[in-house]
N, C-alpha and C positions, 0 to 999 in steps of 0.2 A: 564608790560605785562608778561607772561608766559615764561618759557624758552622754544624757539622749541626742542630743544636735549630731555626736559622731556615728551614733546608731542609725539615727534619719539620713543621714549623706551618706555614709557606709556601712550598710548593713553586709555587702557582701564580705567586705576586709575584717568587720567586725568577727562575721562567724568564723571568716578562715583563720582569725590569730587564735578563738576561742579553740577551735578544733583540736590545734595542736596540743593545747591541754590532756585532748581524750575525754570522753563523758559526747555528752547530748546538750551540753549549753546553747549551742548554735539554736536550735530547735526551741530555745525561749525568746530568742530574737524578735522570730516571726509572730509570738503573742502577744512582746513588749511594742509591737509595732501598730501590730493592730487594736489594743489597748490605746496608745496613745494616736495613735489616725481617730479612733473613734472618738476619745475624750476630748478633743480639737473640736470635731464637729458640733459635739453635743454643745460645748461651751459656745462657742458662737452661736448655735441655734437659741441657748439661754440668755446670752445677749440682746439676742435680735426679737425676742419674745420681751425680756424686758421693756426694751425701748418700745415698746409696741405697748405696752400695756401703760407706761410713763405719757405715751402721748392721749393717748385716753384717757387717761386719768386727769390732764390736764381741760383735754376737750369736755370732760363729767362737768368741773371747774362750769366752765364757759357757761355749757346747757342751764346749770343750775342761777348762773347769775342772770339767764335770760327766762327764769320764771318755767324754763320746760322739765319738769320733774320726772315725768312720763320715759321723754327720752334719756333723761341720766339714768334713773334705775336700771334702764336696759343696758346702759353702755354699762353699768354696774359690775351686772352679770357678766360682760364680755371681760371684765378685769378680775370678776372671781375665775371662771374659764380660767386664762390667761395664767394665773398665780397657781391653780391646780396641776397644768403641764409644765410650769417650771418648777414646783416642788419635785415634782415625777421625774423630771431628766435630774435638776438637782441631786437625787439619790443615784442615779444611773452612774453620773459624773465623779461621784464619791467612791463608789463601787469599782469603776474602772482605776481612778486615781491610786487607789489603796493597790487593787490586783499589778498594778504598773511598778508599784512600789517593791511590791513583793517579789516580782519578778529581777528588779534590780539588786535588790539588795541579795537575791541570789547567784546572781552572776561571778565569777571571779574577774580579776583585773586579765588584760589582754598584755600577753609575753611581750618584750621590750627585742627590736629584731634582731640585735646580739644572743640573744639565750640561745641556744642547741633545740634542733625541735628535737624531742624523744618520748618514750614512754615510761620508765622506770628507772632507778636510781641507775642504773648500770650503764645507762646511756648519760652520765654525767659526764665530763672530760674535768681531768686533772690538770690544772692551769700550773699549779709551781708547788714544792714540796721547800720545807725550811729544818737546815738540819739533819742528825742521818739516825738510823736505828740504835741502839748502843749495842755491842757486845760485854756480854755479864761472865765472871769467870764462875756461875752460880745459874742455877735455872732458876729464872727471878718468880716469884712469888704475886698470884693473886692478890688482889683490893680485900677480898674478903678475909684471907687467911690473917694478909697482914695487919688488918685493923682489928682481928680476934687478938692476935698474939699481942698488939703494940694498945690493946684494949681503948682502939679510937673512937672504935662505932659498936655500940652495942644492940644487934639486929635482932636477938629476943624479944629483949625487954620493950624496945623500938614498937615491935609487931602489937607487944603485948599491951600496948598504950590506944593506939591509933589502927591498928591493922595491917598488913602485908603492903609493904611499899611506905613505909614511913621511917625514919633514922630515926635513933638516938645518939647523936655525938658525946662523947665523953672524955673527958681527961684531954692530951694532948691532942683529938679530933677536934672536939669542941673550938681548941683553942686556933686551932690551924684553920679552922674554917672561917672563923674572927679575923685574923690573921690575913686569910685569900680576899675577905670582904674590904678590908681595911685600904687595904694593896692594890685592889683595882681603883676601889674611888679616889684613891690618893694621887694613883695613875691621869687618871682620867681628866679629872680637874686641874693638876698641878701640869701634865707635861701637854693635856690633848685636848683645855681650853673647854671641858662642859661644865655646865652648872650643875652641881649637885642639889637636886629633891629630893624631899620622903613624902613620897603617896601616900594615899592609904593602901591599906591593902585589899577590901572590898570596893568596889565599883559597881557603877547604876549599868541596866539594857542599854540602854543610849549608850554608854561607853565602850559597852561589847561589841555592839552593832557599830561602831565606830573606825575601831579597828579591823572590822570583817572578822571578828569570834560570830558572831550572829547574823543572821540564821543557824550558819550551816554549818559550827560547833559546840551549838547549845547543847545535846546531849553528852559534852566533854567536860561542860564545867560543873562547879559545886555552887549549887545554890543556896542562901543564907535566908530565914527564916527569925522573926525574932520572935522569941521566946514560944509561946504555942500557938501562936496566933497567923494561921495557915494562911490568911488570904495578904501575908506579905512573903509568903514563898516565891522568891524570884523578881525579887524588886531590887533585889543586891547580891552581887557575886564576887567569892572569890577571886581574885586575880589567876587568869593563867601565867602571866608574865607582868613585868610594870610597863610594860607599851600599852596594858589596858588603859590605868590612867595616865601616863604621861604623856601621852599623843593626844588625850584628849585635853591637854591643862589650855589650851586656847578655843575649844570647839565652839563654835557659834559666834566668832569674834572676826571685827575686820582688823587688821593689823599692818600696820604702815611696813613698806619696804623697807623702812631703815631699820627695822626691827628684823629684820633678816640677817644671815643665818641666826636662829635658837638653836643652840646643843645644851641638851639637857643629859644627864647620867644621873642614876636610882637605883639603891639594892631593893630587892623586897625579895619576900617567898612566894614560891609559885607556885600553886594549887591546879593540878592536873587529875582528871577522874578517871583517865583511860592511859594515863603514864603506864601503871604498874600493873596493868590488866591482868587477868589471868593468862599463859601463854605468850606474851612478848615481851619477856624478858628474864632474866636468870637470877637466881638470890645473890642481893648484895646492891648496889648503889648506881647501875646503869640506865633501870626504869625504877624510876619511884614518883608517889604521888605526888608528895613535896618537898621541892630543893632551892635553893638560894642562887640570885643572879644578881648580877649586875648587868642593867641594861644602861642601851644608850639610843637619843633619838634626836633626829635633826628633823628641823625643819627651815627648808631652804628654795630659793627665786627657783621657780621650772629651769630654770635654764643650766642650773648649777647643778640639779639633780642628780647626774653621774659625772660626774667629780666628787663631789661629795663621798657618795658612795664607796670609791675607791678609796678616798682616807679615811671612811670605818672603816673597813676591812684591815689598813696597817693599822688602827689602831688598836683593833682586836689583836694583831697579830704580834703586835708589841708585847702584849699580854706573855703570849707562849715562849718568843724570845727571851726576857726577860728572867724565864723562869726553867730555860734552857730546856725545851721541851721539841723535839719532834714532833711537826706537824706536815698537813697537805692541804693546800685552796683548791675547794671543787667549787664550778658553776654548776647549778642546778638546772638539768633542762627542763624543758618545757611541760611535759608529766608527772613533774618532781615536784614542780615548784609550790609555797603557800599560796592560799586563794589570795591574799591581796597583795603581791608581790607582782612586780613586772619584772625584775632583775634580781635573783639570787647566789651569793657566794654563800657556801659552807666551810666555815675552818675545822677540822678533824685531826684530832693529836694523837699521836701513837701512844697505847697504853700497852708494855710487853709483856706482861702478866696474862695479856686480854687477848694475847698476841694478832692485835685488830686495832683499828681507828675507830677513836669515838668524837663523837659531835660534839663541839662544844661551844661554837658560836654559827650562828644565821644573820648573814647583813643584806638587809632587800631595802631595796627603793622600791614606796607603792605607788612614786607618782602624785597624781592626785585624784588616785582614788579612797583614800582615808579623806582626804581634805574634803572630799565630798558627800561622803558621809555626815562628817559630822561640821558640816556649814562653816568651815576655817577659809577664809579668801585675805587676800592682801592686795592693799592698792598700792599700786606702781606708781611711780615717780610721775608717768603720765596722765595719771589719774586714773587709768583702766585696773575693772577687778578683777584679780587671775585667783585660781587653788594651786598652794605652793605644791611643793613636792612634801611630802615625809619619807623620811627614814628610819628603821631600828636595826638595832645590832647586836647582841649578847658579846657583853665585852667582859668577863665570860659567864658561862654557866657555871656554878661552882662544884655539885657533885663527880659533874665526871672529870672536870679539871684534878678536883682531888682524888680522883682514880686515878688518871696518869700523872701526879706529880708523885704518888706517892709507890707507884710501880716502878717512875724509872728513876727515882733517886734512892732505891732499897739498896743498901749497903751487901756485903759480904758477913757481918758480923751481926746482922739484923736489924740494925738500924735504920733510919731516913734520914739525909742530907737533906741540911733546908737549905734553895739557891740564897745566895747573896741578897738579893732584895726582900726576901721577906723576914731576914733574921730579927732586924729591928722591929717588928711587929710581931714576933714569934719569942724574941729575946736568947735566944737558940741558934744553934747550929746545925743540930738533927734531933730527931726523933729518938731518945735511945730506948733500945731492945730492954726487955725483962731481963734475957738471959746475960749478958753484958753488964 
């Protein structure tokens, strides 16, 4: 969340970086303000009602050791009084504290002033392309077709299990997806220095509302229930991604600067409730409910925060190299961007089947707006407490990865080349065709 201190000293800078988002957030400014003016007041008025009642109480004391009972009783009253208006603000105080909360925890983080102000994806600016389109002496063939033919993904049976938006890998898919899993973490740890975790793949509210999933995409995700017993409906959810729990693996902890930078990297599956919605998206493997990633997340000094940043991004992009894939770095503007993002790059790799760019990694620095959420500080070498920066990065998403790795390495005779680095994990060289 936001700092209120920068709210209090600038609310006007506050709502103009909010603006540029688009939406009416600015417009929560003014109740987070006057919530907290009033919660101030009240609290010091409950102070000063305290001590006022502390010293009567004391004076009760005196009266009573001088034999005047008459007078205590009455000062009595004045401390029953006394205790009845500060229960009464007491709840006033509770009320506004909580509506001040709700207020923040709704806000999104404020654009970082490099991002582009804009409204829609179209107003993104393409910073650098890696790579070029291939020419095919063959009109290259759809994800779909060729996972029917080369029977990698079984999108039936898939449906017929789980519902519309769910895979079934199978046979040489199964194994290449194992394969892309294997590849990234190996990547990651071995050449680009993260620690490999295995989260779980359920997470508490607290860790939703952590990362900024909550509020304001609780109705995205899948909530977990155990067994019939309804009054635990929503006390654990599915993962969207593993930055629910891996951002959180220090929440509420104070943590020395020499524990600076943490890079952590995590596979898990990611459960999406409006991935595969009805109407955005096409049959086949581009929106689905759930698909496998590898994530990655830093956490690192404020001051290193973009820097950082910028070596996700190669290390995403290492990824696509590696795997000789055509892609393009977009910054996300400012109407584009995630709720708790202050800086985003999108990497997008050409799929020519799809004959179109698809997403396949997001790297944002939030700043320290996660670290504020979920009570993460570190003390500096000076002894002062700061909220570092976090990071995450999809190093990469695996479905649509496996849509363009496996559009633009389709052979002429129906096969798949598999690049150089994953053959060892694959034990292969290509995919080969049925008919072949």
């Amino acid at each position: 969340m936001l700092d209120i201190k920068r709210i209090r000293e600038e609310p006007e800078r506050v709502r103009e970086r909010l603006a540029t988002r688009g939406g009416d957030d600015g417009e929560k400014v003014e109740e987070i303000l006057h919530c907290d003016s009033e919660w101030r007041r009240l609290v010091t008025e409950v102070e000063r009602l305290k001590s006022q009642r502390n010293r009567v109480s004391k004076e009760i004391g005196a009266l009573m050791g001088q034999g005047k009972g008459e007078e205590a009783e009455a000062r009595k009253e004045e401390t029953r009084a006394l205790g009845e208006q500060i229960g009464v603000l007491d709840g006033q105080v509770g009320k506004l504290k909580e509506r001040a909360r709700e207020l923040m925890l709704s806000l999104p983080n404020l654009p970082h002033e490099s991002v582009t102000v804009g409204a829609t994806e179209a107003d993104n600016p393409t910073l650098r392309e890696w790579g070029q389109k291939r020419d095919y002496p063959f009109e290259p063939e759809g994800h779909v077709g060729l996972c029917e033919r080369l029977q990698l993904i079984d999108f039936v049976r898939g449906a017929k299990l789980s519902g519309s938006g769910f895979l079934l890998y199978t046979g040489w898919g199964a194994r290449l997806e194992r394969a892309l899993t294997q590849f990234l973490l190996d990547l990651h740890t071995g050449e680009h220095g993260y620690t490999e975790v295995s989260p779980p793949f359920v997470v508490s509210r607290d860790c939703m509302e952590g990362v900024g999933q909550f509020p304001k995409f609780v109705d995205q995700a899948y909530a977990v229930q155990e067994g019939e017993d309804g009054s635990t409906l929503g006390s654990l959810y599915l993962i969207p991604t593993a930055e629910a729990p891996v951002a959180n693996i220090h929440r509420g902890e104070m943590l020395a600067h020499a524990d600076l930078p943490i890079r952590y990297c995590a596979y898990s599956p990611c459960f999406r409730a409006e991935a595969g919605a009805a109407g955005v998206g096409t049959r086949g493997m581009i929106r689905v409910h759930q698909f496998d990633k590898v994530e990655l997340i830093k956490v690192v000094d404020p001051e290193q925060g973009y820097e950082a940043l910028e070596r996700l991004v190669a290390h995403a992009e290492t990824v696509l190299q590696q795997l000789d894939l055509h892609y393009r770095v977009i910054l996300l503007c400012t109407g584009d961007m995630g709720f708790g993002s202050a800086k985003t790059y999108d990497i997008e790799v050409w799929a020519p089947g799809q004959k179109d760019y698809l997403e396949v990694s997001s790297c944002s620095n939030c700043e320290d707006f996660q670290a504020r959420r979920m009570g993460l500080r570190v003390k500096m070498t000076d002894g002062k407490k700061v909220y570092p920066h976090i990071l995450n990065g999809s190093g990469t998403a695996l479905a649509r990865l496996f849509v363009a790795l496996i559009e633009t390495h389709q052979q002429k005779d129906g096969s798949i080349a598999i690049p150089e680095p994953l053959r060892p994990y694959l034990k292969a060289d290509r995919i080969p065709s049925p008919e072949g």
